[in-house]
C-alpha positions in Angstrom: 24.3 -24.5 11.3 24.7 -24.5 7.3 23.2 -22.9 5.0 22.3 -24.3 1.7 24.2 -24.5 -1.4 22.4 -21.6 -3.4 24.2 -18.8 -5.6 22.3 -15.4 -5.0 20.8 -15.4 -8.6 18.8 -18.5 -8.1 14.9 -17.8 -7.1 13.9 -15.7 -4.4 14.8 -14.6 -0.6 13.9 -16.6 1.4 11.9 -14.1 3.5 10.1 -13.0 0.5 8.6 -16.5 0.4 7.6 -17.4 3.9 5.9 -14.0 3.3 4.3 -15.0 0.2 3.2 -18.3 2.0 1.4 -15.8 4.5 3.9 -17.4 7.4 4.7 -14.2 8.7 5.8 -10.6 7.7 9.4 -10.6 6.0 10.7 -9.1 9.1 9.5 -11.6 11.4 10.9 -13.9 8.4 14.2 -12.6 9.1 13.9 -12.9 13.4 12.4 -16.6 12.5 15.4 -17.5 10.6 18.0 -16.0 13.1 16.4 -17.7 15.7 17.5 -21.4 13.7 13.5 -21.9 13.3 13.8 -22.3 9.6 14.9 -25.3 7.9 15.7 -25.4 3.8 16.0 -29.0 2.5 16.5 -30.2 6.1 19.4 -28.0 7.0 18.4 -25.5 9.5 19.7 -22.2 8.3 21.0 -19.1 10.1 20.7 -16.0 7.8 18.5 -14.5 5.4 20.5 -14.0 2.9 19.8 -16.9 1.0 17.4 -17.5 -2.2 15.0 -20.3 -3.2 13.6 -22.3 -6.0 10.4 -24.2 -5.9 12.5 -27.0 -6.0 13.9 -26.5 -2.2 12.0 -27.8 0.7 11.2 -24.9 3.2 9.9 -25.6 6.8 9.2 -23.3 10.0 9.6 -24.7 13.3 9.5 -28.2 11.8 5.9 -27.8 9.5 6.0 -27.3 6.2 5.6 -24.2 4.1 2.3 -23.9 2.6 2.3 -23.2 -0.6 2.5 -19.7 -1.7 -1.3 -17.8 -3.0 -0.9 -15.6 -5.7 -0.9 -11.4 -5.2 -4.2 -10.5 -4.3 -5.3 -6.7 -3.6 -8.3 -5.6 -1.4 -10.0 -2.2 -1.3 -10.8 -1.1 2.5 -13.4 1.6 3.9 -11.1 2.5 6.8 -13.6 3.8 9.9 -12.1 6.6 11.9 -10.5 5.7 14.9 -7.9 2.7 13.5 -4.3 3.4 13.5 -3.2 1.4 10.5 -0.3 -0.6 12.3 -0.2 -4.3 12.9 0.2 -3.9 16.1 -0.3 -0.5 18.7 2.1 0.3 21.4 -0.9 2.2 22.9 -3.2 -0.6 23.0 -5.7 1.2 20.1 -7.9 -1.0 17.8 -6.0 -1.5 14.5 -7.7 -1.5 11.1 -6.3 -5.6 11.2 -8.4 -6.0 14.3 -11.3 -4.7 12.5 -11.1 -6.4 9.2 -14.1 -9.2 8.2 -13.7 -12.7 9.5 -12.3 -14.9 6.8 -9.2 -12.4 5.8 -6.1 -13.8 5.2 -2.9 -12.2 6.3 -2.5 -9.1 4.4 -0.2 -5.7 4.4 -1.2 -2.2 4.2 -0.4 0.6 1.0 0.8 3.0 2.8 -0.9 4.3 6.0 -4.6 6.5 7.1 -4.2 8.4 10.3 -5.7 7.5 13.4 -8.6 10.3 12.6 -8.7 9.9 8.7 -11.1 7.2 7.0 -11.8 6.3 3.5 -10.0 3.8 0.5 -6.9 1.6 2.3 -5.7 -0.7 -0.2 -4.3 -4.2 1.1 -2.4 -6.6 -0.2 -1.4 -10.3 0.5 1.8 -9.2 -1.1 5.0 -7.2 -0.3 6.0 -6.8 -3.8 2.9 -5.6 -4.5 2.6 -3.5 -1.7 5.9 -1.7 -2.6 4.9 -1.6 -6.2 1.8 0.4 -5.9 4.1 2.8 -3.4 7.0 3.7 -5.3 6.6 7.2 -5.8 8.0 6.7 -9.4 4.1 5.7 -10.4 2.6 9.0 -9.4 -0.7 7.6 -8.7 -3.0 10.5 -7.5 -4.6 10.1 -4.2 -8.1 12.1 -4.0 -9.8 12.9 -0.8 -12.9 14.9 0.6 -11.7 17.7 3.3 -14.0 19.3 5.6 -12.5 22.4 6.9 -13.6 24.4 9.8 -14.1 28.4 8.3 -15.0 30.3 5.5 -12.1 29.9 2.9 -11.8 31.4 -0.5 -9.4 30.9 -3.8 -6.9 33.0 -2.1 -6.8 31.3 0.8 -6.1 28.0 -0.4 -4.2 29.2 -3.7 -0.3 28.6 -1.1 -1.4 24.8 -1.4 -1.4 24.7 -5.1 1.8 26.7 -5.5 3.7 24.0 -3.0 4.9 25.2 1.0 7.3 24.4 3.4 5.8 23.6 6.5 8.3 23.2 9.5 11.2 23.3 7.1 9.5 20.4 5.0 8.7 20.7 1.2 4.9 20.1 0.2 4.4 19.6 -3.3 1.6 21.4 -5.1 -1.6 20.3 -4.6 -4.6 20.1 -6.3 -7.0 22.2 -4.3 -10.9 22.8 -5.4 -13.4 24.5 -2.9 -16.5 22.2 -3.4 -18.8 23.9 -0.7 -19.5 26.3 2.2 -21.5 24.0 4.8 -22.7 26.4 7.7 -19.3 26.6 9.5 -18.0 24.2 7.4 -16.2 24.5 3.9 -15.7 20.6 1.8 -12.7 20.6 -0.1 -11.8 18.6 -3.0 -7.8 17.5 -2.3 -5.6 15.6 -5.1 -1.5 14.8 -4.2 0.8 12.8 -5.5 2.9 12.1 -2.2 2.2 10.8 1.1 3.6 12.5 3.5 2.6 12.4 7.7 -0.5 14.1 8.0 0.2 16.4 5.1 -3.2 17.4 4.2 -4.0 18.3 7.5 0.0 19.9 8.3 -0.7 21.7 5.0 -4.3 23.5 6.0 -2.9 24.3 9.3 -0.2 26.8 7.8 -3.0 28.2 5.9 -5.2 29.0 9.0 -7.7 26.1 8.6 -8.3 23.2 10.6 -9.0 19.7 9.1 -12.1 18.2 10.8 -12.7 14.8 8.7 -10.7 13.7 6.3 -12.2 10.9 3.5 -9.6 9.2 1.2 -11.8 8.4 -1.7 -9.4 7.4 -4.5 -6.1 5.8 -4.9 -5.0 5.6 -8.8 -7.2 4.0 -10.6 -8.7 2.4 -7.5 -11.9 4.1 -5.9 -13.7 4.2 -2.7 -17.2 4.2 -4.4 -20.0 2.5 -2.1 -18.4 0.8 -0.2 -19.3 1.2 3.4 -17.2 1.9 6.6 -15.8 -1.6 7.3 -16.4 -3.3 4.0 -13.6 -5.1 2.1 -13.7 -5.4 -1.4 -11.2 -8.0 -3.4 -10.2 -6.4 -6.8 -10.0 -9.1 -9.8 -7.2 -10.5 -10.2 -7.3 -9.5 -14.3 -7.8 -5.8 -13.2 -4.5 -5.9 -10.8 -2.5 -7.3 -13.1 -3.6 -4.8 -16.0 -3.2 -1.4 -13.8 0.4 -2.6 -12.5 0.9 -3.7 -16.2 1.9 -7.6 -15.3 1.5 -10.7 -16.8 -0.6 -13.6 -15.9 2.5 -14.6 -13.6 2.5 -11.5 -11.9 5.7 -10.4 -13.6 6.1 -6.8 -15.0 4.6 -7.5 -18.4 7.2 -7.0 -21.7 6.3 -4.1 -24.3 4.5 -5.7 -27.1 7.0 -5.6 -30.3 5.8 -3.1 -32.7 4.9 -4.8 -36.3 7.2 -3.2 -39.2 5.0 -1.5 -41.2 4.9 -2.3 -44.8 5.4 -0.4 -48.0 2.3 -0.3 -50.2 3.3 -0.6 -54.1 2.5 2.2 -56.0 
C-alpha cells in the first residue's frame, strides 16, 4: 500500500474530511483508512496521517467522496431519558435515535445526562464542535434546578465560593434561589465548566437533591420555545458572527485600526 505524495502542510487530514463529507465520525475515518478502505487519487492508503487539497481524489470503499457541506449548528430540546452517545452499550434510546427525520449526520457539544433535558447544541462539524468546547471561550451555561427541600442563601452560598466534591475542584457557581414550590425549591444555576454531573454532584454535598434539571442557555445560544424534541438550525450568518469567522468559516482577522489624523490648528 502507498500513500500519497503530500507534505503535512498541504490542506487538511484526511479524516477531518471524510468527516466533513458526513462519511463517518473521524474515528471511524481513521478504522476506515486502516482497514485499506480509502483510496486518495487511486492509491489505496494505509494511515491517517496524511493531508488533502481539493485537488486530490478521495474515495471509500470504491465511491466517491461527496462533497463536503459547510458547518452547520443546530439547537436541540433534549427530552429526558436520552443518553447523548451515538451509540449505548445498554441498549437506551439515544438523543440521535430521537432526532427529526431529514437530519443529516451531526455531533454533539458536549453531553446532557441521561435524566437532564434542555438546549443540546449539534453540529455537522468537528471543528466546530471543538470550537464551541474549548474551555478557553468561557461561554456560560444556564440551567433551571428543581431541588427537593427548603434551602436558603446559606445553604447554597458553598456553591458560589467553589468545593471539592470527592477530591474534585468545582469552580464557583452562580447560584440564585428563584422559588420555594411546596417541597420543591427552583434554582437559577450559571457555570462556566462541564463537568460529570456537576450540578447535581455539587447539591448533593450541600444536602439537596437535584430532581429535574433544564439546560436553558449555552452562550449566546438559548433554549427559548422550543419544545422537547424540536430542532432548530441557527443561521449560518449568526454562527459565523458568535465564533467570530469569516464567510469561509475561518477564524476572522482583527480589522486594522485606521491611523487617526491630526486636525490643523
Amino acid at each position: 500500500m502507498t500513500d500519497t505524495p503530500l507534505t503535512p502542510k498541504d490542506g487538511d487530514r484526511i479524516a477531518k474530511v471524510i468527516a466533513r463529507a458526513g462519511r463517518a465520525s473521524r474515528r471511524e475515518a481513521e478504522r476506515l483508512i486502516e482497514a485499506g478502505r480509502v483510496t486518495v487519487n487511486g492509491k489505496t492508503i494505509s494511515s491517517p496521517a496524511l493531508n488533502v487539497t481539493p485537488d486530490d481524489s478521495i474515495s471509500v470503499d470504491g465511491v466517491a467522496l461527496a462533497e463536503a457541506e459547510p458547518p452547520r449548528l443546530w439547537l436541540y430540546h433534549k427530552p429526558a431519558g436520552l443518553v447523548t452517545t451515538a451509540r449505548d452499550e445498554k441498549g437506551r434510546k439515544t438523543v440521535f435515535d430521537a432526532l427529526p427525520d431529514g437530519m443529516p449526520r451531526v455531533l454533539s457539544v458536549g453531553r446532557l445526562d441521561l435524566n437532564s433535558e434542555g438546549l443540546l447544541l449539534l453540529t455537522n462539524d468537528g471543528g466546530i464542535k471543538r470550537r464551541l468546547e474549548l474551555p478557553s471561550t468561557g461561554w456560560m451555561r444556564r440551567y433551571r434546578v428543581r431541588i427537593k427541600g427548603t434551602p436558603d442563601d446559606a445553604t447554597l452560598e458553598p456553591l458560589r465560593q467553589g468545593l471539592t466534591v470527592d477530591g474534585e475542584r468545582f469552580q464557583p457557581m452562580g447560584v440564585t434561589l428563584d422559588r420555594q414550590q411546596g417541597a420543591n425549591a427552583w434554582v437559577t444555576v450559571s457555570l462556566r465548566e462541564g463537568r460529570n454531573r456537576e450540578i447535581r454532584r455539587a447539591m448533593e454535598a450541600v444536602g439537596m437533591t437535584v430532581n429535574r434539571l433544564i439546560r436553558v442557555s449555552y452562550g449566546p445560544f438559548k433554549l427559548g420555545d422550543l419544545k422537547a424534541g424540536e430542532v432548530e438550525e441557527v443561521k449560518s450568518r449568526v454562527l459565523r458572527d458568535q465564533l467570530g469567522l469569516d464567510k469561509e468559516f475561518r477564524p476572522a482577522t482583527e480589522p486594522k485600526k485606521r491611523p487617526q489624523r491630526r486636525r490643523r490648528r
